[in-house]
ZAMARGU-4260 file (C-alpha; in steps of 0.2 Angstrom, whole numbers, plus 5000, padded with zeros to 4 digits):
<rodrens>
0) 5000/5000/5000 | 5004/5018/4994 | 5010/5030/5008 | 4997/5041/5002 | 4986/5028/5003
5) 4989/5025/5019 | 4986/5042/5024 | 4969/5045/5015 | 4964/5027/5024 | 4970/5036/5041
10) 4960/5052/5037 | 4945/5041/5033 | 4947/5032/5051 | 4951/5048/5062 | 4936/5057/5055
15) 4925/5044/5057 | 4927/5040/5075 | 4932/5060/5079 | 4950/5056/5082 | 4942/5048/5100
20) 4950/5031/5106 | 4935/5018/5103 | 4931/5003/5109 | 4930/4994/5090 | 4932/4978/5078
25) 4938/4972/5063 | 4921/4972/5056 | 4917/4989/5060 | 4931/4994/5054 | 4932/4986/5036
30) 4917/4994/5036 | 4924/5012/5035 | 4936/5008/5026 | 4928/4999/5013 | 4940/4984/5013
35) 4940/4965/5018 | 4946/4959/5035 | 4961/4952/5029 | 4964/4973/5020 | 4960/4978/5038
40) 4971/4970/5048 | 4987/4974/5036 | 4977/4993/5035 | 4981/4991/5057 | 4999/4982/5056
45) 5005/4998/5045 | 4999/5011/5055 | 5002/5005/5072 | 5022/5003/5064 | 5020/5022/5060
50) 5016/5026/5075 | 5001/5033/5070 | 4988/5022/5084 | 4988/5008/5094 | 4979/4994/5094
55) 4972/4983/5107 | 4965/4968/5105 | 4952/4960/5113 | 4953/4944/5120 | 4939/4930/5119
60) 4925/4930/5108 | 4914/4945/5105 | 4923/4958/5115 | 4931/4975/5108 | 4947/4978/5103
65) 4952/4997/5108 | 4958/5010/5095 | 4969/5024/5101 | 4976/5036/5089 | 4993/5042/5093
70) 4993/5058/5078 | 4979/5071/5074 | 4974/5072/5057 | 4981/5088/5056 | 4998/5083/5066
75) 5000/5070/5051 | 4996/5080/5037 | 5010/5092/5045 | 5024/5076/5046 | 5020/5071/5028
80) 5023/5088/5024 | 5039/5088/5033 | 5046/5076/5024 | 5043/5083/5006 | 5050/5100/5012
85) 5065/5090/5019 | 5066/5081/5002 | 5066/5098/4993 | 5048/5096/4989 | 5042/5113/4989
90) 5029/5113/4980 | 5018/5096/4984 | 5022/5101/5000 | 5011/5118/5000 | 4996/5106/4993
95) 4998/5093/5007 | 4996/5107/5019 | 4980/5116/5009 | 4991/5129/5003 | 4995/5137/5018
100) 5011/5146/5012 | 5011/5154/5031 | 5014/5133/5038 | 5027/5132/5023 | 5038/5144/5027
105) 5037/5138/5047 | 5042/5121/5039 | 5055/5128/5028 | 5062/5140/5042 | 5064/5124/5054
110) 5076/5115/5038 | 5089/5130/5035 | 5104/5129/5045 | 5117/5114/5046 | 5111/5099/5050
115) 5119/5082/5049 | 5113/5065/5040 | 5121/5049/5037 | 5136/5056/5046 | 5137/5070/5031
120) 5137/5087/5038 | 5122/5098/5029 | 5120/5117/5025 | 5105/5121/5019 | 5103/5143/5013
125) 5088/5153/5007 | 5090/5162/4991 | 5076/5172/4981 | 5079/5165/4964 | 5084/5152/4954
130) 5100/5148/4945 | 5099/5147/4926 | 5117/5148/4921 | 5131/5145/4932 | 5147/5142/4918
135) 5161/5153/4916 | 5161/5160/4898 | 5142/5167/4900 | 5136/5183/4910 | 5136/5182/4927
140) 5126/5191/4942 | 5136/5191/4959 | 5129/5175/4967 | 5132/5166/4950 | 5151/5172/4951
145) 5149/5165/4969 | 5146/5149/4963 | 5157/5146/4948 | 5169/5147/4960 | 5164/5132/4968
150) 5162/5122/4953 | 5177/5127/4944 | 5195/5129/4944 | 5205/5141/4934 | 5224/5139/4929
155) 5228/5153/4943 | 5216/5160/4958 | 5214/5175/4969 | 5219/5171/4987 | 5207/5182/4998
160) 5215/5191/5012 | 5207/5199/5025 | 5209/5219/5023 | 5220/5216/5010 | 5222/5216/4992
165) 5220/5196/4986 | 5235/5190/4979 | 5238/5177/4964 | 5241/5159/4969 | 5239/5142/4960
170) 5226/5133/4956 | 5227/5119/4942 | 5244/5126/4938 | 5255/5125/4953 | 5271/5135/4945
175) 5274/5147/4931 | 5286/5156/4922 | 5289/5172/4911 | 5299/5167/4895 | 5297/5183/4889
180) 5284/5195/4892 | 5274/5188/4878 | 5279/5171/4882 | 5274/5164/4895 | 5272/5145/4904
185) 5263/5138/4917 | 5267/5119/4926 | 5250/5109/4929 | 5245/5097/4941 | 5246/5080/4936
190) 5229/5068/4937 | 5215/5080/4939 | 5199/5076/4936 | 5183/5083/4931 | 5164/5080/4940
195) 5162/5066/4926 | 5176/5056/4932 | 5185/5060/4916 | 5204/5066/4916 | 5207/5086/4912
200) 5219/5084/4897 | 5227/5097/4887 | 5214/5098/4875 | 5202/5103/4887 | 5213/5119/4890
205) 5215/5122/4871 | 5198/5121/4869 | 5192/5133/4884 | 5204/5147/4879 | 5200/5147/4861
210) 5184/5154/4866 | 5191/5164/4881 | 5202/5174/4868 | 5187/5180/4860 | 5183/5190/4874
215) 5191/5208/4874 | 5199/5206/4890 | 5211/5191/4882 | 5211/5196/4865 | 5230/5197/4865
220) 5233/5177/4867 | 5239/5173/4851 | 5240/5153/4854 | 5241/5141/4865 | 5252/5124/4866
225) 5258/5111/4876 | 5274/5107/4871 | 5279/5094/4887 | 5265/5083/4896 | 5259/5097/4910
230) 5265/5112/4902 | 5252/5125/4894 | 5263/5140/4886 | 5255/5156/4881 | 5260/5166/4865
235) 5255/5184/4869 | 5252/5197/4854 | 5257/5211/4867 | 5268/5214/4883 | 5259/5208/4899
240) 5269/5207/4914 | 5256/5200/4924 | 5248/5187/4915 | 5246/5175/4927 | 5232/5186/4937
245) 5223/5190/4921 | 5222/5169/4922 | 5213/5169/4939 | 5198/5181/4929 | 5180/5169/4931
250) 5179/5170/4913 | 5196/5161/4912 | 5192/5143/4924 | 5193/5128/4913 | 5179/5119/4907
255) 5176/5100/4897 | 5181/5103/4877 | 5165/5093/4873 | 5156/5106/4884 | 5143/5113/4868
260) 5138/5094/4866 | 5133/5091/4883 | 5115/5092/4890 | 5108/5106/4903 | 5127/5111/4906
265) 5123/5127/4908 | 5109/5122/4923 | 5122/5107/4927 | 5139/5111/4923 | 5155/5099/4925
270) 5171/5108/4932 | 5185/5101/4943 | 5181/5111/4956 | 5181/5106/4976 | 5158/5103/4974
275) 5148/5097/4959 | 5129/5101/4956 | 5119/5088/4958 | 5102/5096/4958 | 5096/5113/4948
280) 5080/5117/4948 | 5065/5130/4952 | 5064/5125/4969 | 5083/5119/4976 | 5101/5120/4968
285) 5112/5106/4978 | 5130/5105/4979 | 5138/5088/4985 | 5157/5088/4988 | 5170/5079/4975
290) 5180/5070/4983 | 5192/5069/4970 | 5197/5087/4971 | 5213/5089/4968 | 5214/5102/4984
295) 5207/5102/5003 | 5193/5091/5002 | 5179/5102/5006 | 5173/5101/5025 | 5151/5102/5020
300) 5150/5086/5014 | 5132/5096/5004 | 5125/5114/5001 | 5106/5115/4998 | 5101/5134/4990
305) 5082/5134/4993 | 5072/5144/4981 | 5060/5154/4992 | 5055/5168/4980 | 5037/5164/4981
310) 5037/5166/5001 | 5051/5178/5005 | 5045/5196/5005 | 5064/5206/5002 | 5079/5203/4997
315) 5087/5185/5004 | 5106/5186/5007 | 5115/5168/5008 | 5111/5169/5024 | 5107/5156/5043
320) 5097/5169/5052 | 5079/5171/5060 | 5064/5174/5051 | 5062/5172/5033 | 5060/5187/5024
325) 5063/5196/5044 | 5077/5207/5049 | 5089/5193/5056 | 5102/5198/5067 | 5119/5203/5056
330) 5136/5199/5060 | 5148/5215/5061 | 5159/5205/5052 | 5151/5218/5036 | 5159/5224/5021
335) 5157/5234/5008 | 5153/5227/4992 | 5165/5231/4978 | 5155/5237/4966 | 5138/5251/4965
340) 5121/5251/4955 | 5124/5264/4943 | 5117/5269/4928 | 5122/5267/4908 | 5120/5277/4897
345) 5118/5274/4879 | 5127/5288/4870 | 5129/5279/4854 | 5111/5274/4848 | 5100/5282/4862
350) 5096/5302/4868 | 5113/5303/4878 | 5123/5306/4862 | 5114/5322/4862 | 5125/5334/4874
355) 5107/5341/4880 | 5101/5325/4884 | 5116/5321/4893 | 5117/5336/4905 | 5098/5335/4909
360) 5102/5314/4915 | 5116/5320/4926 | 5106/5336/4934 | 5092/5323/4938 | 5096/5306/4941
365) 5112/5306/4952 | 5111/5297/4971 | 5107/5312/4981 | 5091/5316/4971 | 5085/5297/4969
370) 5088/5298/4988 | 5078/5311/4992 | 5061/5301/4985 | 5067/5284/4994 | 5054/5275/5006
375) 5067/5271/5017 | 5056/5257/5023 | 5056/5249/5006 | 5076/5246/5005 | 5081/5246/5023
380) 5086/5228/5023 | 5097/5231/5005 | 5108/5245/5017 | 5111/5256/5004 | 5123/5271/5005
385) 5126/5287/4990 | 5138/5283/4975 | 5151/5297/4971 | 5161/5284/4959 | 5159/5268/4953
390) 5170/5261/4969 | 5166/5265/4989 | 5180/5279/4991 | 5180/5286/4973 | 5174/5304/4972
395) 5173/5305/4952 | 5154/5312/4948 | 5153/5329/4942 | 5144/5347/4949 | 5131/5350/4940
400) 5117/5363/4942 | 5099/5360/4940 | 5095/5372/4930 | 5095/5362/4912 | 5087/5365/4897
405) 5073/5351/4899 | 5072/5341/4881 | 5059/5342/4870 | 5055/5323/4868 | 5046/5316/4880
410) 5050/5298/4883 | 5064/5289/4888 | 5066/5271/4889 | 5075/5260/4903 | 5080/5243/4906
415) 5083/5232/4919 | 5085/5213/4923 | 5072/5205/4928 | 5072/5195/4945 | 5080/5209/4952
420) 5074/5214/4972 | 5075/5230/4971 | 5077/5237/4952 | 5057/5240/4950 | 5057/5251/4964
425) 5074/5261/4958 | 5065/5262/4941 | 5050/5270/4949 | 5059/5284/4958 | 5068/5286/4941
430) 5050/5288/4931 | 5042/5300/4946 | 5059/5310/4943 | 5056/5313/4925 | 5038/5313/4927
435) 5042/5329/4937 | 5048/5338/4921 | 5031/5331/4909 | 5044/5314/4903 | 5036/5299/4902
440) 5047/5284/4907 | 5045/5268/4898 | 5054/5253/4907 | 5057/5235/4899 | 5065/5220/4909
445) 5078/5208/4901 | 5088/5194/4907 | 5105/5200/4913 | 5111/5189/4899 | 5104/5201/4886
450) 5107/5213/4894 | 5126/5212/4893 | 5126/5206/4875 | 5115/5220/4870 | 5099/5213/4867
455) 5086/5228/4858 | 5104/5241/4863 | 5096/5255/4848 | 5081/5256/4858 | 5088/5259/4876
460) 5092/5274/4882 | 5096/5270/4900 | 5102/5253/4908 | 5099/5252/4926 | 5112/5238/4932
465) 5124/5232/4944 | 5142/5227/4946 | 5151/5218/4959 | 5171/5215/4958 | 5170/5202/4970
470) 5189/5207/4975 | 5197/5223/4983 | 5211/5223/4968 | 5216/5238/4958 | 5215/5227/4944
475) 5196/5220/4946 | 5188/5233/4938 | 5196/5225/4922 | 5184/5210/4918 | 5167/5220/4921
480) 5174/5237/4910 | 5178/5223/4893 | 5162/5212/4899 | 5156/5205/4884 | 5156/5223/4876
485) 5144/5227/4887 | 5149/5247/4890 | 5161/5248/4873 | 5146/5245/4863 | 5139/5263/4871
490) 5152/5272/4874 | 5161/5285/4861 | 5175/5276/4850 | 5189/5289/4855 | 5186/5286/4874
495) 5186/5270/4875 | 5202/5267/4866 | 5209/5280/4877 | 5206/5269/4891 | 5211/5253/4880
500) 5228/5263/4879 | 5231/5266/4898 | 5228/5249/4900 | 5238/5242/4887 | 5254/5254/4895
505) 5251/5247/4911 | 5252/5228/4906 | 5268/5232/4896 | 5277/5242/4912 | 5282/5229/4925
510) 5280/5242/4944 | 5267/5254/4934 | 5252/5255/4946 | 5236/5251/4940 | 5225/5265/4931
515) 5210/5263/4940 | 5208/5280/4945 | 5210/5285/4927 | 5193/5271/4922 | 5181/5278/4934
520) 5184/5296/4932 | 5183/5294/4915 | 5166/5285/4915 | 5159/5294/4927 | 5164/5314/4922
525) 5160/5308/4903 | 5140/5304/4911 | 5144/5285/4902 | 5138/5280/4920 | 5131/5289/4933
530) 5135/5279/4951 | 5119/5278/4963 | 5122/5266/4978 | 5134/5255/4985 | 5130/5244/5001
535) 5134/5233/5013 | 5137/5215/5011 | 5138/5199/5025 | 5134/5185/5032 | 5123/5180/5049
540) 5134/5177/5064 | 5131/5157/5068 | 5140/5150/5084 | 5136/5134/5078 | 5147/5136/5062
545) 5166/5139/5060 | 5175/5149/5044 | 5158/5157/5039 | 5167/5172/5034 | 5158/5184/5021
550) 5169/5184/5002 | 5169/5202/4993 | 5154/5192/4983 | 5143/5194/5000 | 5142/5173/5001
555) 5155/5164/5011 | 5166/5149/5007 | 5156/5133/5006 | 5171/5121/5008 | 5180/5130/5024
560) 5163/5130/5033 | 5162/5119/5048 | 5149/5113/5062 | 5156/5115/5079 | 5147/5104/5093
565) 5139/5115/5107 | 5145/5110/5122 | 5139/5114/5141
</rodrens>
């Protein structure tokens, strides 16, 4: 008999005698049930093992047995929906309980934390949305970036380090070498493998940086060989000094050369990274540790990302705290996120090429004046704070008066990605801005993907976005200024090969500093962007687990977590 069976034949029992112990039979029971005597009796052995009643039976003709019930119908409609939350069963779980999405959460809330099973230690996280596409060489939000990171491995790494600037350490390579500047080898690790079981071979490398070096940002690799067993050498078109840190860029990590052939990679991808995905859907993304990792052995055996965006009212970090969707308790272990919301502008195609237009967007649409409409009670838990430049600390946006000649058009149109917590709000602020001056504001949501690859770019004006370094290095602001074309596309030919020529000096000079300074004033004093917010980034404070430190991604490092008894 089904479990669910079993149930309804429970139900059927309980509400017929009122959920009152009884003084019963077989008889009068097959009767309720609609089933034999023999049916009965099998019907009684499997609840009584469930614990569900006790049974009694009578001894000696014609007396009455005695029927206890141990649950409440409700108590086991609860325990079955238990287990289908515990199973990841969202969904089915909400109709065992009536759709009580109130109960869910309560049932959900009680499966977040760590917890241990089989002897395998168990973090389960809340997140707002799902994860589509989690491989290198596609566009990436921060928590994506977050979690390439734990699927892959790159050829070099970023070593975090606390209040510091990261530093460049191995990774599949353990050594390297500059031939030359423009030559330059790197020693692999022998006997790594890939999620699949399958050995990484040269080809895989060949193959994952002939479509790396499509990318803007690695344009200058001219070729790549492997001309002992373990050695990959680098043939550069152009002086670059540091080479090896370009290599630890997310876009760089190596992936199978079959990848294109494989199917749902981009929802299941292989890497040889410390954890493998072993579940991607609309309702839970699960990681499981590899235990042939060719590094520390990760200390969570599994990571469960549940996806609560039906139930969860603001924006979930990665997070162990209290009420879902609540205003947990944060550690004071916070940081600021390297990066800012910030406006793009499109002064190619869309009403910024026009000097007017692009005077009146930087009179009206900097942080100060969005501020001055915010609901504070609407972004309190995002703990947002002014932009003066793209970076916390840069004081690049230019004074500007209000008093602009107001265009003649009267629409503008902005996108945003969709699935975003607090975009739609930013928007509206925007639109009652302009509204203020008689210009209507049309909004359209995309995918970040098309987004960054320019999806319908003639027809957008203004793109309200994010970025998030995810590092504190002079050098991060690299991979997001050449992502995907994203801000060349927009931006004025001569001034963005002015930057392309700073750039290419500093790779070419061995102690030059990095012009960083140089990229954000330019960006910023030109009105191509126009910084908004930055904020705060974290993770709950949990006694319970050890080396739950918050990463400049605002997640924390699932393989150096660890559950630390509590003792008396």
């Amino acid at each position: 008999m089904s479990g669910q069976r079993l149930k309804l034949q429970f139900q059927r029992l309980y509400n017929h005698f009122g959920g009152d112990s009884m003084e019963t039979n077989l008889q009068d029971i097959a009767e309720v049930l609609f089933c034999t005597r023999r049916n009965v009796r099998m019907v009684i052995n499997k609840m009584v093992s469930e614990g569900w009643i006790d049974w009694q039976p009578a001894v000696g003709r014609g007396k009455q047995s005695r029927l206890i019930f141990n649950n409440t119908d409700s108590e086991l409609q609860l325990q079955h929906a238990r287990k289908l939350v515990a199973s990841g069963k969202l969904e089915p779980a909400l109709i065992a309980l009536d759709h009580n999405a109130e109960k869910l959460v309560q049932l959900i809330q009680e499966q977040l934390g760590v917890s241990h099973h089989q002897g395998k230690q168990i973090v389960r996280l809340p997140y707002y949305r799902r994860f589509e596409n989690i491989t290198p060489l596609k566009p990436l939000r921060r928590s994506e970036q977050h979690l390439v990171r734990q699927i892959f491995s790159g050829l070099t790494q970023l070593k975090e380090e606390k209040g510091e600037e990261e530093t460049v350490i191995g990774d599949i390579a353990h050594a390297w070498e500059a031939i030359t500047p423009r030559h330059w080898r790197f020693y692999l690790r022998p006997a790594i493998h890939f999620h699949d079981g399958r050995l990484l071979e040269s080809n895989d490398i060949f193959a994952t940086f002939a479509d790396v070096k499509q990318l803007s940002l690695f344009a200058h690799i001219d070729n790549v060989t492997s001309p002992f067993n373990n050695i990959i050498d680098f043939h550069l078109s152009q002086d670059d000094h540091r080479f090896p840190d370009l290599l630890a860029n997310i876009s760089a990590m190596i992936q199978p050369a079959n990848h294109s052939t494989l199917a749902d990679y981009e929802t299941f991808p292989i890497g040889t990274g410390p954890y493998k995905v072993v579940a991607n859907d609309k309702q839970r993304f699960k990681l499981e540790a590899f235990d042939h990792y060719f590094g520390f052995r990760a200390l969570s055996d599994v990571v469960e990302v549940w996806i609560l965006n039906d139930f969860a009212a603001c924006y979930l970090q990665p997070t162990l705290g209290e009420e879902l969707g609540g205003h947990a308790d944060i550690s004071s272990r916070l940081s600021m996120d390297q990066g800012c919301t910030f406006l793009l502008l499109n002064r190619i195609s869309g009403l910024a090429q026009d000097t007017d237009w692009l005077n009146y967007f930087q009179s009206r649409l900097y942080s100060l004046n969005l501020m001055r409409e915010m609901d504070l009670t609407k972004v309190g838990d995002f703990k947002l704070f002014n932009a003066y430049g793209l970076l916390p600390g840069w004081i690049h946006t230019p004074q500007l008066s209000e008093l602009v000649v107001i265009p003649h058009k009267r629409a503008v149109t902005l996108a945003y990605q969709h699935e975003h917590p607090i975009y739609p709000y930013i928007a509206s602020l925007i639109e009652m801005i302009l509204a203020k001056d008689g210009i209507r504001l049309k909004i359209i949501e995309l995918s970040y993907e098309d987004i960054v690859l320019g999806e319908q770019a003639e027809k957008i004006d203004i793109w309200l976005n994010g970025m998030s370094l995810g590092s504190n290095r002079g050098d991060a602001i690299l991979g997001w200024l050449h992502n995907f074309n994203h801000i060349q596309r927009v931006m004025p030919v001569n001034e963005f090969e002015y930057l392309q020529q700073v750039i290419s000096e500093w790779r070419s000079t061995p102690k030059m500093v990095f012009p960083s300074d140089i990229i954000g004033q330019t960006l910023s004093q030109t009105g191509q962007t126009i910084p908004l917010f930055h904020n705060w980034l974290g993770v709950d404070d949990n006694v319970q687990l050890q080396g739950m430190e918050s990463n400049l991604l605002g997640w924390f490092d699932f393989k150096s977590v660890w559950s630390k008894p509590q003792t008396p």
